[in-house]
Backbone as ProteinMPNN parsed JSONL, in Angstrom:
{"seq_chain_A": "XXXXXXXXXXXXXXXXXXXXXXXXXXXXXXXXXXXXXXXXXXXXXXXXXXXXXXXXXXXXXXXXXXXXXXXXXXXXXXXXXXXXXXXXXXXXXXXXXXXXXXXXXXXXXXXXXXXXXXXXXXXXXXXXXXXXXXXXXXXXXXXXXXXXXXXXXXXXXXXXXXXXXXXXXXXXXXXXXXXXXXXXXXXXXXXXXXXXXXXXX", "coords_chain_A": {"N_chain_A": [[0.839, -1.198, 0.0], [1.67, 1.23, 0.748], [3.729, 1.034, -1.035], [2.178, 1.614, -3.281], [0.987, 4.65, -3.06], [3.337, 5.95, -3.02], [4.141, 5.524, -5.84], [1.866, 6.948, -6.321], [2.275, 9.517, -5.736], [4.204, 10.237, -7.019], [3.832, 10.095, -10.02], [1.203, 12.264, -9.591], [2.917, 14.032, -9.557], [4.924, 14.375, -11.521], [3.106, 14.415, -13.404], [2.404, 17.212, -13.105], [4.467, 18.565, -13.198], [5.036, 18.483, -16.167], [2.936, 19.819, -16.705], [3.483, 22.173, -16.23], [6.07, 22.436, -17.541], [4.559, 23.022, -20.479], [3.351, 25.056, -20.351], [4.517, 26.912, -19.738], [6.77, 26.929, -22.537], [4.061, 27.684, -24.187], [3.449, 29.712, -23.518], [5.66, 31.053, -24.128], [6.14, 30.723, -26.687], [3.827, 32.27, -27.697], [4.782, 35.02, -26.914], [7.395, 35.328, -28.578], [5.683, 35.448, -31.146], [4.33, 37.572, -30.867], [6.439, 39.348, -31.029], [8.011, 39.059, -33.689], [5.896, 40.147, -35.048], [6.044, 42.676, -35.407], [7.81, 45.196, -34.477], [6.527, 47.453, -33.761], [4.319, 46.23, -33.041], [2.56, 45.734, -34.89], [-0.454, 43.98, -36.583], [0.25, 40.603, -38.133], [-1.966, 40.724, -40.688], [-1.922, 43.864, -40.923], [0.739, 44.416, -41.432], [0.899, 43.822, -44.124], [-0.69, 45.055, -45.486], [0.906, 47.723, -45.219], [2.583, 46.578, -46.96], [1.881, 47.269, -49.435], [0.215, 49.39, -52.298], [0.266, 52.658, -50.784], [-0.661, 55.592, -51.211], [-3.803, 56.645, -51.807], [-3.802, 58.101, -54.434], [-2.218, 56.18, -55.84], [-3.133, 53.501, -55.283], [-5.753, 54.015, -56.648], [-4.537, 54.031, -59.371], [-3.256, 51.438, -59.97], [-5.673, 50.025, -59.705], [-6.824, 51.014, -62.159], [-4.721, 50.052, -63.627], [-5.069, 47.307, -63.356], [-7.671, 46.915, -64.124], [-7.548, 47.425, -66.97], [-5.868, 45.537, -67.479], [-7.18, 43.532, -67.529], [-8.984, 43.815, -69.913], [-7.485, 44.045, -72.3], [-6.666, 41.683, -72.381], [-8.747, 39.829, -72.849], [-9.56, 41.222, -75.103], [-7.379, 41.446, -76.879], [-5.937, 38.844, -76.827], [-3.792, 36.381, -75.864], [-0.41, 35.358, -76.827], [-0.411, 31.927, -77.855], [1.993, 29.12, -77.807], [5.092, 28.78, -79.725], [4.447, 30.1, -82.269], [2.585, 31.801, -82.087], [0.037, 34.437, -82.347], [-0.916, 37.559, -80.639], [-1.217, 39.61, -77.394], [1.704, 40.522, -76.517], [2.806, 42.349, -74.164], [1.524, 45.32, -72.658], [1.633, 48.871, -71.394], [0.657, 51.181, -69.226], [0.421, 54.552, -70.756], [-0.391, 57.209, -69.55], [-2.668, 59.152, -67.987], [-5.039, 61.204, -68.01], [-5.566, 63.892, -65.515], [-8.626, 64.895, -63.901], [-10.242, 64.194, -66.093], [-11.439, 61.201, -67.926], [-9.445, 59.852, -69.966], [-7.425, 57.572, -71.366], [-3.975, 56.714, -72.523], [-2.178, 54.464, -74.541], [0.036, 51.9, -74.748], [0.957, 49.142, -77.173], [2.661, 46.255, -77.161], [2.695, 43.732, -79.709], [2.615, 40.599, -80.66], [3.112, 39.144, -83.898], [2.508, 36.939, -86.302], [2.633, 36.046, -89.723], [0.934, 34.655, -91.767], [1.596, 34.468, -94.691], [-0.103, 34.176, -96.918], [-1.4, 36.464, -97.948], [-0.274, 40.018, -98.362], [1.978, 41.344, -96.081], [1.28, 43.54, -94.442], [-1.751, 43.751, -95.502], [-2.617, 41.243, -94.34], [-2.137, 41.781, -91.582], [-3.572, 43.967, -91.135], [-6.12, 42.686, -91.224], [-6.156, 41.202, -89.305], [-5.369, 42.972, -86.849], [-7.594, 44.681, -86.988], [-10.284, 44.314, -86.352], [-10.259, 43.575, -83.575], [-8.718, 46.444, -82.592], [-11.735, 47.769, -83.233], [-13.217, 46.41, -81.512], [-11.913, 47.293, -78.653], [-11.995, 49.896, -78.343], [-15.071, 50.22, -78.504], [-15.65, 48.584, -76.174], [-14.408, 49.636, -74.059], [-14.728, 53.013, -73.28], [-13.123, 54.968, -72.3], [-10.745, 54.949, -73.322], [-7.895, 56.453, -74.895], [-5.731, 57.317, -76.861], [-3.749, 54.538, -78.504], [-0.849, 52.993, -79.385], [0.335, 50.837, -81.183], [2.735, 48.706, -81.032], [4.489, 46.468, -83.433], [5.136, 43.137, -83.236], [7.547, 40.81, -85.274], [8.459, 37.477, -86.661], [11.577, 37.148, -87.317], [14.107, 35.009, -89.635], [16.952, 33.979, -89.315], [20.389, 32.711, -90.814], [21.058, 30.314, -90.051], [18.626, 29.179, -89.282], [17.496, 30.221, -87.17], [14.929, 31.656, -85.494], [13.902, 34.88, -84.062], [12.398, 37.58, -82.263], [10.984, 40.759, -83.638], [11.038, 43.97, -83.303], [8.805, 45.346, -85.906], [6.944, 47.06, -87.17], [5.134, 49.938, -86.076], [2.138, 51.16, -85.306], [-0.324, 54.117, -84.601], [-3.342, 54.805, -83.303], [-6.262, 56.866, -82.398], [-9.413, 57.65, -80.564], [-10.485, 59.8, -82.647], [-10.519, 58.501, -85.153], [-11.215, 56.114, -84.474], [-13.594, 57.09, -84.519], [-14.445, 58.251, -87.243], [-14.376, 56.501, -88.911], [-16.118, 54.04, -90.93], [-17.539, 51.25, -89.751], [-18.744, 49.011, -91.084], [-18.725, 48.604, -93.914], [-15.906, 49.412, -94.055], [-12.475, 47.985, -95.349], [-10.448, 45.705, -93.869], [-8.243, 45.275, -94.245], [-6.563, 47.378, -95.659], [-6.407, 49.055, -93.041], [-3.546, 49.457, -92.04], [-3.143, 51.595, -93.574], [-4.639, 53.964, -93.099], [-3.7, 54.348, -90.464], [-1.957, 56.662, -87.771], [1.663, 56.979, -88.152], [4.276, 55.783, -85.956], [6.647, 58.235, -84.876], [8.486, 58.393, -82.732], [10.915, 56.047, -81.11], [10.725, 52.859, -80.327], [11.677, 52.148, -77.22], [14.224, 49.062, -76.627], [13.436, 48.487, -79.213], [13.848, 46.58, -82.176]], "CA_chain_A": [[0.0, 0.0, 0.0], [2.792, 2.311, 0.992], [4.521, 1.189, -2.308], [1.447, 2.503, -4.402], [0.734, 5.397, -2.469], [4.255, 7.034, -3.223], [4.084, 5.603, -6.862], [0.812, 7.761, -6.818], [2.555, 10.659, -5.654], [5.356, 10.715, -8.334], [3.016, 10.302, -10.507], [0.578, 13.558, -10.128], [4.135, 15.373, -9.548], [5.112, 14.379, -12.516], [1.92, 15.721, -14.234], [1.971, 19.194, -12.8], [5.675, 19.48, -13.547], [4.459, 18.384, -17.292], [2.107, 20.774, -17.539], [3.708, 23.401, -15.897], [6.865, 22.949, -18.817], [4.134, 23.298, -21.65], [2.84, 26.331, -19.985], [6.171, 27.849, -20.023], [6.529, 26.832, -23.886], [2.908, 28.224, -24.34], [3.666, 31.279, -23.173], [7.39, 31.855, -24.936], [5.945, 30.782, -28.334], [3.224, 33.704, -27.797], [5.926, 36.299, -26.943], [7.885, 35.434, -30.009], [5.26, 35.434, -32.222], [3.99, 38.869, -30.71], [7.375, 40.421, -31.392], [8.16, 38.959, -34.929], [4.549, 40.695, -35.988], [6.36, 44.033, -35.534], [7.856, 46.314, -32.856], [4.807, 48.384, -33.307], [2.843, 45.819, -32.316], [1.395, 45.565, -35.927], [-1.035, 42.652, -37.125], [0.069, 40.11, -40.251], [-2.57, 41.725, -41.989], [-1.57, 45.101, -41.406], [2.155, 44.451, -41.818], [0.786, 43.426, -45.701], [-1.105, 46.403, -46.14], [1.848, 48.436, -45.384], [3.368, 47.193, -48.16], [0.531, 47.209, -51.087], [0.271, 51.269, -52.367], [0.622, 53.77, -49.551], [-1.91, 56.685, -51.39], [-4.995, 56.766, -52.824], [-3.462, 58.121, -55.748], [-1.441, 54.978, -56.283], [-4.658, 52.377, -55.222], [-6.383, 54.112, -57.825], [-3.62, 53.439, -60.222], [-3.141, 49.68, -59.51], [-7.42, 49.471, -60.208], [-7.155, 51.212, -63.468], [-4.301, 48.92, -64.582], [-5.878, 45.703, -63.434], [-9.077, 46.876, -64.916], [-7.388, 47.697, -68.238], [-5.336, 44.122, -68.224], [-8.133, 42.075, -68.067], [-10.064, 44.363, -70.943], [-6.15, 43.979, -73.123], [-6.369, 40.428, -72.528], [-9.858, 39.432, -73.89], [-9.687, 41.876, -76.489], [-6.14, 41.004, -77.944], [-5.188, 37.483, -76.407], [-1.961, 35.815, -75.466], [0.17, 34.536, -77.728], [-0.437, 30.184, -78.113], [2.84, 28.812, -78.787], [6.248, 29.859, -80.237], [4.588, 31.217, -83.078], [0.988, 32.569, -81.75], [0.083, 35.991, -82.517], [-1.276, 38.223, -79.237], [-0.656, 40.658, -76.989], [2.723, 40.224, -75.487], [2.506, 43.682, -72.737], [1.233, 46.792, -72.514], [1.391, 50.024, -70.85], [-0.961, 52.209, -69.735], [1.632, 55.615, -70.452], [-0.933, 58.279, -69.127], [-4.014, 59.081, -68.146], [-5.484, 62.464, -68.161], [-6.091, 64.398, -64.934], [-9.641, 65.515, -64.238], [-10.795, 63.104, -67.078], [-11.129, 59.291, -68.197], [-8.812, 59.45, -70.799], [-6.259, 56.792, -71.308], [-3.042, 56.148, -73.611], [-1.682, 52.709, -73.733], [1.132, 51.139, -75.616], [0.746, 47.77, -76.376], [3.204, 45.251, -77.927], [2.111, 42.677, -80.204], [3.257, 39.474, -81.632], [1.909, 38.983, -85.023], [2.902, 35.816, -86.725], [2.465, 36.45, -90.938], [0.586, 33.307, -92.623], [2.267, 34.387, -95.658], [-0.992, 33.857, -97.613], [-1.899, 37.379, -98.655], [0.934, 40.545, -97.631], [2.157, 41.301, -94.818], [0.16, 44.946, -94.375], [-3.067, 43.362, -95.494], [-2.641, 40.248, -92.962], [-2.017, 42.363, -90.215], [-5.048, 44.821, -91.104], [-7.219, 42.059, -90.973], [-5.808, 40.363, -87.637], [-5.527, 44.242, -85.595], [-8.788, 46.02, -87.019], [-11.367, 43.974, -85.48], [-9.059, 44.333, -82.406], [-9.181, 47.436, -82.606], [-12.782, 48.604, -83.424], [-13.606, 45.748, -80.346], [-10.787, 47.464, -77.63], [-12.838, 51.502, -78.365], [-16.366, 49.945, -77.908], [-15.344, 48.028, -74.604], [-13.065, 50.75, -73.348], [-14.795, 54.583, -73.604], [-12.089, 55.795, -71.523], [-9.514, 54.204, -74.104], [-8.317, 57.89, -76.407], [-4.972, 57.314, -77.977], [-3.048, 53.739, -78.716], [0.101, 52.661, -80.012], [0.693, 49.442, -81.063], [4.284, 47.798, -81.381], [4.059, 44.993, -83.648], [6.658, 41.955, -83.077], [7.252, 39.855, -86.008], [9.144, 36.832, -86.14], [12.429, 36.847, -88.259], [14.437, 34.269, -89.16], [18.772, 33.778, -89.889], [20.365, 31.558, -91.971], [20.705, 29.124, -89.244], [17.089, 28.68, -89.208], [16.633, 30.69, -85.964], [13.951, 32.824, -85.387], [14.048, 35.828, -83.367], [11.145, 38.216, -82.227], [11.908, 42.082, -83.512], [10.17, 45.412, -83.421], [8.974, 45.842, -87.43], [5.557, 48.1, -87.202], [4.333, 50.908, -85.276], [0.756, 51.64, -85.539], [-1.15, 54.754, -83.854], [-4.587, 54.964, -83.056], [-7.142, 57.155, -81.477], [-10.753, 57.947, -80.863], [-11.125, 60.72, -83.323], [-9.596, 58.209, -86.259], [-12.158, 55.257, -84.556], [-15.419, 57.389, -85.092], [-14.311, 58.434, -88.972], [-14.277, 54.923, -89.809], [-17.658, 52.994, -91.196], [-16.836, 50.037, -89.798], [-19.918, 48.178, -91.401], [-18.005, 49.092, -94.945], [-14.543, 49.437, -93.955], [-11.989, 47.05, -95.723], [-9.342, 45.721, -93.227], [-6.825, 45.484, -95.471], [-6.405, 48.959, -95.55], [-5.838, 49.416, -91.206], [-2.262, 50.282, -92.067], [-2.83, 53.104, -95.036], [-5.028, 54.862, -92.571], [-3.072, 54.939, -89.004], [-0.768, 57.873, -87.967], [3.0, 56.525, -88.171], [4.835, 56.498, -84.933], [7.874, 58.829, -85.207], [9.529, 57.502, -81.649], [11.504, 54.556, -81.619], [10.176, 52.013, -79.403], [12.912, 51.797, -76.507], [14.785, 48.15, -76.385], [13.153, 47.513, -79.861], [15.284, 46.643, -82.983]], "C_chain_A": [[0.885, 1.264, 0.0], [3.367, 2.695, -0.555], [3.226, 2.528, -3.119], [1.107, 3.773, -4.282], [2.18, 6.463, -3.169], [4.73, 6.82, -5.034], [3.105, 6.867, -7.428], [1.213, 9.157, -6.992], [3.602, 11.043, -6.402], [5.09, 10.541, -9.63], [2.209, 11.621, -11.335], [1.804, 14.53, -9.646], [4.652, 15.409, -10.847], [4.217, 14.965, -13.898], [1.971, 16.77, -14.115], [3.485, 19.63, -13.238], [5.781, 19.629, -15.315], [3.934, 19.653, -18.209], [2.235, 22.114, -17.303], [4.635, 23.907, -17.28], [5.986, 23.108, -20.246], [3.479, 24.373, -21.288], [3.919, 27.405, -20.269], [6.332, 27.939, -21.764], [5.507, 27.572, -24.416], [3.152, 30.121, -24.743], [4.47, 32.445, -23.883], [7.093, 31.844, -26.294], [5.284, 32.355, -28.345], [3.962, 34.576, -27.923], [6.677, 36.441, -27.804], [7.102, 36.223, -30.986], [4.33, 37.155, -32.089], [5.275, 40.235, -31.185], [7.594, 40.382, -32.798], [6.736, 39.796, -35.581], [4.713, 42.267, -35.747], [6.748, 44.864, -34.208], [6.7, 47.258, -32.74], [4.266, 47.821, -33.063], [2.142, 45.059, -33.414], [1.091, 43.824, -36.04], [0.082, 41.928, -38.121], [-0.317, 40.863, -41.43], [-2.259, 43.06, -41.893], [-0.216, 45.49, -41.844], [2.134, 44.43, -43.671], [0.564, 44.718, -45.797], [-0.145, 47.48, -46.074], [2.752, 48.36, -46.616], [3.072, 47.41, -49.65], [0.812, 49.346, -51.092], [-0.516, 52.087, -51.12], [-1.148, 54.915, -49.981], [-3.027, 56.128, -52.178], [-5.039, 57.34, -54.36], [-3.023, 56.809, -56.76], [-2.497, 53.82, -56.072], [-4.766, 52.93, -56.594], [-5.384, 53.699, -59.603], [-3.744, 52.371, -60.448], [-4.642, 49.455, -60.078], [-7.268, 49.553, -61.168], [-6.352, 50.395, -64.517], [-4.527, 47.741, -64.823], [-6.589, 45.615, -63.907], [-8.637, 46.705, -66.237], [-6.265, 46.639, -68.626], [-6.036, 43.665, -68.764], [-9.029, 42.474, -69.23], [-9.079, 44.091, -71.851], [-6.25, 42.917, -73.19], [-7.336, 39.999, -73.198], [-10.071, 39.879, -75.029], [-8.262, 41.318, -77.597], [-5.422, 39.343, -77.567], [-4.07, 37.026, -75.923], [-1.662, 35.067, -76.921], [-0.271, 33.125, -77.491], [1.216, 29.746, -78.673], [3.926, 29.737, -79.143], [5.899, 30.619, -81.31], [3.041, 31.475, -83.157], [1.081, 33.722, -82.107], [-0.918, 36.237, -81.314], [-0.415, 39.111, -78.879], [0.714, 39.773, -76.387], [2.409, 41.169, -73.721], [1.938, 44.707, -73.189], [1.701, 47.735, -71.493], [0.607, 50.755, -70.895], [-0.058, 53.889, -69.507], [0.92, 56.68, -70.165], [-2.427, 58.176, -68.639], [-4.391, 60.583, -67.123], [-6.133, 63.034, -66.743], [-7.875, 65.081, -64.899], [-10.624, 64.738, -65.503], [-10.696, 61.531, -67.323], [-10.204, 58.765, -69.376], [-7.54, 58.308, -71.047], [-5.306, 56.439, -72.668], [-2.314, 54.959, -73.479], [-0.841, 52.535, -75.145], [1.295, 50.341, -75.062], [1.735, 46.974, -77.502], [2.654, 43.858, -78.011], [2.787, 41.729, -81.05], [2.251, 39.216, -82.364], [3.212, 37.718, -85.953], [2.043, 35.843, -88.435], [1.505, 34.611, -91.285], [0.969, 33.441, -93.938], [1.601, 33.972, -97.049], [-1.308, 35.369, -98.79], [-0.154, 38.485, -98.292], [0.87, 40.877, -96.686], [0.911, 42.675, -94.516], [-1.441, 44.068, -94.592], [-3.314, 42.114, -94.663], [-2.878, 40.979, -91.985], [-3.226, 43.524, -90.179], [-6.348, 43.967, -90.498], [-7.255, 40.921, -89.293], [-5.647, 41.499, -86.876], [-7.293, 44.956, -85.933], [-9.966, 45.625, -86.217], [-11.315, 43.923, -84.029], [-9.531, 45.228, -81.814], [-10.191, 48.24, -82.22], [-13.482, 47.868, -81.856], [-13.11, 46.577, -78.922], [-11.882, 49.139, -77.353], [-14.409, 51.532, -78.024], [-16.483, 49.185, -76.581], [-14.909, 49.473, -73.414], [-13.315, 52.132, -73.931], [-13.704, 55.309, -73.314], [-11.044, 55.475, -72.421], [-9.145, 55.951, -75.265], [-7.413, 57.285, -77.314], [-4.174, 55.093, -77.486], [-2.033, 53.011, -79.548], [0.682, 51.379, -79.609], [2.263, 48.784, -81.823], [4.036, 46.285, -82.155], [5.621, 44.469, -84.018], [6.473, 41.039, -84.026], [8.434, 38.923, -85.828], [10.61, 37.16, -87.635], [13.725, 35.621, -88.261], [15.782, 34.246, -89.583], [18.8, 32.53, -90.511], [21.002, 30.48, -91.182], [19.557, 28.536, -89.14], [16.247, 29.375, -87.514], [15.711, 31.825, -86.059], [14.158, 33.663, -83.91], [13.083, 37.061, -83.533], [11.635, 39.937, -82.457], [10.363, 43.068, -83.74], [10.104, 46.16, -85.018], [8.04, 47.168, -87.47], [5.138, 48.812, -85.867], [3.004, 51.239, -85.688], [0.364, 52.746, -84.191], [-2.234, 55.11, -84.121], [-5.397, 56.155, -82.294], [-9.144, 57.203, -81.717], [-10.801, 58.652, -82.419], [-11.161, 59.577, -84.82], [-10.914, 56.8, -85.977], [-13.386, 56.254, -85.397], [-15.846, 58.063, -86.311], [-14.744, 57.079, -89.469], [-15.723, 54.237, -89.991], [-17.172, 51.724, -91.089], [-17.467, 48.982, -90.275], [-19.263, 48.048, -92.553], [-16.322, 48.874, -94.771], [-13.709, 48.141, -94.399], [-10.892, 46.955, -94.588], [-8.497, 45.451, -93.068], [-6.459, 47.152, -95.367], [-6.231, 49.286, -94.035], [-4.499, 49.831, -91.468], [-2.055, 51.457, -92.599], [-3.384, 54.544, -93.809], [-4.65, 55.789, -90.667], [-2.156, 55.777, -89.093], [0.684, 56.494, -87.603], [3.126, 56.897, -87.009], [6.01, 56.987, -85.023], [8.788, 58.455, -84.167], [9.669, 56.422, -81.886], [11.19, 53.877, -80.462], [11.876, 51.52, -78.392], [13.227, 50.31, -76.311], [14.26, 47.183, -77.46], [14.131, 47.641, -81.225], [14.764, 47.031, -84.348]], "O_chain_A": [[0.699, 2.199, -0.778], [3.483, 3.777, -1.131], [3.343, 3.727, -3.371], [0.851, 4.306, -5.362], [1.976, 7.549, -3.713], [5.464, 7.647, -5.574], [3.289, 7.554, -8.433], [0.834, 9.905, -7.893], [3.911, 12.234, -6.428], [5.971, 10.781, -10.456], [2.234, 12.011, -12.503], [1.588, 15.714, -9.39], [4.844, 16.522, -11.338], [4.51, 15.615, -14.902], [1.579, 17.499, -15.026], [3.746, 20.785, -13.573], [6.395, 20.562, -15.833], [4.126, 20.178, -19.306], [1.57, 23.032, -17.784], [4.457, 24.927, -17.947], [6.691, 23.331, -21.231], [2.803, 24.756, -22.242], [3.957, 28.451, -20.918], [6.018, 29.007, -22.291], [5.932, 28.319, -25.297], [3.077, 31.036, -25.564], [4.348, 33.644, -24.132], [7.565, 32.666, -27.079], [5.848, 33.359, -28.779], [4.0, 35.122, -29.026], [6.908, 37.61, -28.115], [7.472, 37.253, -31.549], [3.825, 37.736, -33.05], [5.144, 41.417, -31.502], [7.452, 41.456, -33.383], [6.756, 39.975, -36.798], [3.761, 43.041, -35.849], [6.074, 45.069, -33.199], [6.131, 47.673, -31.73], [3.225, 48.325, -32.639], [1.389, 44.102, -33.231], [1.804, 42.851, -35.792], [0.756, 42.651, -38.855], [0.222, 41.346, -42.426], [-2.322, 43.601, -42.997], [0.057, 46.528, -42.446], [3.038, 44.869, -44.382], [1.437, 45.515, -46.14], [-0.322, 48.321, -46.954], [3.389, 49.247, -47.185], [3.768, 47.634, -50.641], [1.31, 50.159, -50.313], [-1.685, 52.007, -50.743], [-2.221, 54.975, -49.379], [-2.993, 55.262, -53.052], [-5.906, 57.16, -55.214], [-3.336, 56.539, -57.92], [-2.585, 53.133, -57.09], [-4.103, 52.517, -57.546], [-5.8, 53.176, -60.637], [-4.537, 52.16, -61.366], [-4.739, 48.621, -60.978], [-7.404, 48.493, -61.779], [-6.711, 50.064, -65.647], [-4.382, 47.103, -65.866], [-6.809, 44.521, -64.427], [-9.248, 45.836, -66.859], [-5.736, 46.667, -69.737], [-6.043, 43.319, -69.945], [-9.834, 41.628, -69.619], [-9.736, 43.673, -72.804], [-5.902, 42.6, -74.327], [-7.019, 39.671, -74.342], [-10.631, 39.256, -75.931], [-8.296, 40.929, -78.764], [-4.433, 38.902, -78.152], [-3.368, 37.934, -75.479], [-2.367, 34.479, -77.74], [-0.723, 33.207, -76.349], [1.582, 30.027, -79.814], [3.925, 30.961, -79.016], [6.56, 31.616, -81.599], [2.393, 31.353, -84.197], [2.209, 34.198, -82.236], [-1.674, 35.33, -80.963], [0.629, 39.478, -79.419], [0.688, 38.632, -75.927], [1.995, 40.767, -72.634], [1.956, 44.868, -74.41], [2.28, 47.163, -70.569], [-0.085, 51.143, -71.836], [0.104, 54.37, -68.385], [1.6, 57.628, -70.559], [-3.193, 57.246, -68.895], [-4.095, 60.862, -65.96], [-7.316, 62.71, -66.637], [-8.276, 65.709, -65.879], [-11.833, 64.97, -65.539], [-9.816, 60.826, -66.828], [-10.155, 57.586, -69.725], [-6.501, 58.783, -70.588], [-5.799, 55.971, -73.695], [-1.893, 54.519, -72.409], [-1.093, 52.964, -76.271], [1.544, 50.09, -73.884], [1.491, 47.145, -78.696], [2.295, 43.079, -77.128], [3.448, 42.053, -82.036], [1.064, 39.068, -82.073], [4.433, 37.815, -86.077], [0.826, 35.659, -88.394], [1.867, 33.572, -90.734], [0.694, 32.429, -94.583], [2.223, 33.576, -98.035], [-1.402, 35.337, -100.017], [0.905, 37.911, -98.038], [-0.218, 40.847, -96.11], [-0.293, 42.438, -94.424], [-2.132, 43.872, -93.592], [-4.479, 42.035, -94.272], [-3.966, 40.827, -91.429], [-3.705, 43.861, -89.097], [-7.217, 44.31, -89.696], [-8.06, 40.272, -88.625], [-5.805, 41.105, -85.721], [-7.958, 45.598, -85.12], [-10.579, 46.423, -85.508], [-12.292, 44.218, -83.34], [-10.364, 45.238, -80.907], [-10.106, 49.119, -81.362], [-14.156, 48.585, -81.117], [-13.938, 46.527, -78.013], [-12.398, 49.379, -76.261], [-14.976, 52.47, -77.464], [-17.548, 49.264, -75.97], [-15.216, 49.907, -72.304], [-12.574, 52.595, -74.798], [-13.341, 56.241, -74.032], [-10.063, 56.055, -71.955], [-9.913, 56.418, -76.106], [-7.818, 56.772, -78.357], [-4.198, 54.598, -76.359], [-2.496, 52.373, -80.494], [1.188, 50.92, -78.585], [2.553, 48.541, -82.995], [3.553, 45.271, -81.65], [6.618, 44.901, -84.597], [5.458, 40.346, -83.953], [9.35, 39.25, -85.073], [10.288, 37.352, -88.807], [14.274, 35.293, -87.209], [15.733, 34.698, -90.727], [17.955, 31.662, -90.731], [21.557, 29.634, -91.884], [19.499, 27.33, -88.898], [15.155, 29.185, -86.977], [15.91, 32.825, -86.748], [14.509, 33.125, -82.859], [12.903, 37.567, -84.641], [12.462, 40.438, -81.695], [9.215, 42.879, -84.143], [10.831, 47.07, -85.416], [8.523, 48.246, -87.818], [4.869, 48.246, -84.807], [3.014, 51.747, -86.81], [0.622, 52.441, -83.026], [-2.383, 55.768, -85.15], [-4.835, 56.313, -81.21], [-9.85, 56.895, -82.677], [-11.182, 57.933, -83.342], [-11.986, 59.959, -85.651], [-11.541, 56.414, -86.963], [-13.866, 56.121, -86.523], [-16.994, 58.413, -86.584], [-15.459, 56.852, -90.445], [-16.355, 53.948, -88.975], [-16.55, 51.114, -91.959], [-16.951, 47.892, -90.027], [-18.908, 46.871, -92.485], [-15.696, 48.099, -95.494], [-14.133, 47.103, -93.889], [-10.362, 48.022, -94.278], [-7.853, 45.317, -92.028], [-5.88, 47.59, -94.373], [-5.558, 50.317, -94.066], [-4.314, 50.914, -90.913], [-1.152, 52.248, -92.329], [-2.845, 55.641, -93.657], [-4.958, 56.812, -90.055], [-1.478, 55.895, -90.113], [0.58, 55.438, -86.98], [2.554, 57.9, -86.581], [6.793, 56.087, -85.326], [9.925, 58.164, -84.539], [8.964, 55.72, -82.61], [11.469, 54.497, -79.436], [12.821, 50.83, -78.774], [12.308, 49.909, -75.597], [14.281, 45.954, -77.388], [14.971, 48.529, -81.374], [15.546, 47.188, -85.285]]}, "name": "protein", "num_of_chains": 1, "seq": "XXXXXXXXXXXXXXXXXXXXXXXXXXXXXXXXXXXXXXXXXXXXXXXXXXXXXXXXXXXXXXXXXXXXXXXXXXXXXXXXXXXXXXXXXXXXXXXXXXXXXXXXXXXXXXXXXXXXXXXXXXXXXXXXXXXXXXXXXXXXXXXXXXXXXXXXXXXXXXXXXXXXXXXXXXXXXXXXXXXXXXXXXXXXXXXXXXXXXXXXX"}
């Protein structure tokens, strides 16, 4: 009896000293994990939001470019493949104080089928593009499109280069009968771009 009696008691000593060392642990994890979440004190989540855009100038930024990916992407596509035609990127290079106006330069891979010429291919693969990107997108004024074609060396490699500039705007959409309009002709009638597209060849 004696025996079990002092088994019993080393026992629930052994429990409380148990649960005293996971109390201790308990405790020290907390205090870590209160300091790693910032000497100010701050949350997780507010440690993020500190580092997403600061002003309301810059939010609003970030909306109008996310808005005006996902309208660039359905309207002009991704490339498919090494030799897809689509958007590669854009930019959205302004947008008009006090108004909804927007300018965007957008580079495009255009892949020739070598069926008709090059100019009248590419009229008929940007214009519907085009006349689609100005009826989605009111706020859309001016756009300049970089077009990437593929060329190839006498190794047989191909390599993606900066051949065509095209510029667009409203005033140049709401001339156009697009019920009529041939789009073969989309190149005769865009303004030329006179800048040289930086890092293109």
């Amino acid at each position: 009896m004696k025996k079990f009696l002092k088994v019993l008691k080393w026992t629930i000593f052994a429990g409380l000293m148990a649960g005293l060392i996971v109390g201790v642990i308990i405790v020290r994890r907390s205090l870590i994990s209160e300091k790693q979440g910032g000497v100010t004190g701050t949350s997780p989540k507010e440690s993020f939001k500190e580092l997403g855009p600061k002003t309301q100038e810059e939010r609003d930024s970030l909306l109008k470019r996310q808005r005006m990916s996902g309208i660039l992407n359905d309207v002009f596509g991704r490339p498919k493949g090494q030799y897809g035609s689509g958007m590669k990127s854009f930019d959205l290079v302004a947008h008009v104080e006090g108004s909804r106006r927007f300018f965007l330069s957008i580079d495009y891979m255009f892949y020739p089928l070598g069926i008709f010429s090059y100019e009248k291919e590419l009229g008929t693969e940007l214009s519907s593009k085009i006349r689609k990107l100005y009826e989605v997108a009111p706020d859309v004024d001016i756009i300049t499109i970089w077009i990437l074609s593929p060329f190839k060396d006498d190794y047989g490699n191909i390599t993606w280069k900066h051949s065509v500039c095209l510029k667009f705007d409203r005033i140049l959409y709401n001339k156009i009968n697009w019920k009529l309009f041939d789009d073969t002709k989309l190149l005769s009638i865009c303004e030329p771009c006179i800048e040289k597209k930086k890092g293109g060849s």
